[in-house]
C-alpha positions as CSV (number, residue, x, y, z in Angstrom):
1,X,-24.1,-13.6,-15.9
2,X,-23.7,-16.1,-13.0
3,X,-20.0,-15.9,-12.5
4,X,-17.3,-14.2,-10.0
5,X,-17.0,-10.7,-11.3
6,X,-15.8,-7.4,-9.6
7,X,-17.0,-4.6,-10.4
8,X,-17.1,-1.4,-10.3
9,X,-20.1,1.6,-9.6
10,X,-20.3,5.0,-9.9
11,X,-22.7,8.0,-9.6
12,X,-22.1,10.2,-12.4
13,X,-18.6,10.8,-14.8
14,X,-15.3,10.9,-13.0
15,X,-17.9,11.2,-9.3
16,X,-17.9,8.9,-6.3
17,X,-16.9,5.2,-7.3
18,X,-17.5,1.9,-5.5
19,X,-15.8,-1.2,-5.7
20,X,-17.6,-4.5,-5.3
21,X,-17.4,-8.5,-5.5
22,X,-20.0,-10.9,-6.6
23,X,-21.6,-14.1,-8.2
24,X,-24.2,-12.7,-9.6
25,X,-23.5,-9.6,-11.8
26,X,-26.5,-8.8,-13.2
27,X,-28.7,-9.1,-9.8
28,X,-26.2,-7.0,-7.8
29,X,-25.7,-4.1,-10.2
30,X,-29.6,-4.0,-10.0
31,X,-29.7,-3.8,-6.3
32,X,-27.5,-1.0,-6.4
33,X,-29.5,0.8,-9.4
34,X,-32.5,0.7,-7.7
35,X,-31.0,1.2,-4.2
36,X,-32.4,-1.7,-2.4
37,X,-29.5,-2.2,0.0
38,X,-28.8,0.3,2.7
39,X,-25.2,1.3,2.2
40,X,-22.5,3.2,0.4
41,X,-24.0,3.2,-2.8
42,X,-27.1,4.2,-1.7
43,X,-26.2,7.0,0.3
44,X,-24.1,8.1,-2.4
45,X,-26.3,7.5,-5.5
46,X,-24.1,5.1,-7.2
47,X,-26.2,2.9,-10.0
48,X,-24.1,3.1,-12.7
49,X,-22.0,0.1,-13.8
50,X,-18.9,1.4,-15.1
51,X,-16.0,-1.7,-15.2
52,X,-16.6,-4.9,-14.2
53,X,-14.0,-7.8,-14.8
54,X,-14.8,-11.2,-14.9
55,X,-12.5,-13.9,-12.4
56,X,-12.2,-17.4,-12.5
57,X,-13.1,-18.6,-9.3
58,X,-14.4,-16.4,-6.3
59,X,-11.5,-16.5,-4.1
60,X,-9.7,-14.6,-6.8
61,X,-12.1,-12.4,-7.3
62,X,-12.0,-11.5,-3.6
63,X,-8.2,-10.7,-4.2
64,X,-8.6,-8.5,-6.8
65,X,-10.9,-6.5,-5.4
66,X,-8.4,-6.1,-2.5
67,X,-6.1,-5.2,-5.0
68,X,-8.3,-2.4,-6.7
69,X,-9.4,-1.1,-3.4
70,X,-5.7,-0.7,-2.2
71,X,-4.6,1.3,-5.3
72,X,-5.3,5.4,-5.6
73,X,-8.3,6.7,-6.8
74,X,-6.5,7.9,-10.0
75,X,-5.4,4.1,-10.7
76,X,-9.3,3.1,-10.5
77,X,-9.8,5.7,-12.6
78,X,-7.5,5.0,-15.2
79,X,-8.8,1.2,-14.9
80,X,-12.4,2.0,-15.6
81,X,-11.5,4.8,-18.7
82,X,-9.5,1.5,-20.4
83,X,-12.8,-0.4,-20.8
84,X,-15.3,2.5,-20.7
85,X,-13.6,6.0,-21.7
86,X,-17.2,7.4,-21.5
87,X,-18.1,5.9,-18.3
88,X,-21.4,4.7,-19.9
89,X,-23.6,2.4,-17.5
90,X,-22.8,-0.7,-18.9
91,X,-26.1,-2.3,-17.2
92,X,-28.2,-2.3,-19.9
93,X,-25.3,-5.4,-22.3
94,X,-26.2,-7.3,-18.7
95,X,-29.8,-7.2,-18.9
């Protein structure tokens, strides 16, 4: 899945989420499952790909992720529980 996609992680139902932008859906959500980046997610266990919404071109991917990152954590909430009520890792339809 090589396209412009943000995304969204979390650590465990309704826990700590992160937000994200990338190319390369499938490599990134990797890097976060097995925690190869020093960062957030790391620190924070996040490897579970909850949402993840596909954008036409990068620099509106960038936006939305603005967008998502600006809003409550109840509206990201409510964003990831319209695609996956259960908050199932959705890494494994990438792969």
């Amino acid at each position: 899945m090589r396209e412009p996609v943000v995304y969204i992680m979390a650590n465990r139902y309704r826990g700590t989420i992160y937000t994200g932008v990338t190319s390369d859906l499938s490599r990134r959500a990797y890097e976060h499952r097995e925690s190869l980046m020093a960062g957030f997610t790391r620190q924070y266990g996040c490897k579970l790909l909850v949402w993840y919404e596909p954008q036409s071109n990068m620099l509106d991917a960038i936006a939305r992720e603005k967008q998502i990152k600006a809003g409550s954590r109840n509206d990201k909430i409510k964003l990831i529980e319209e695609m996956n009520p259960d908050w199932h890792d959705l890494y494994p339809e990438l792969a």
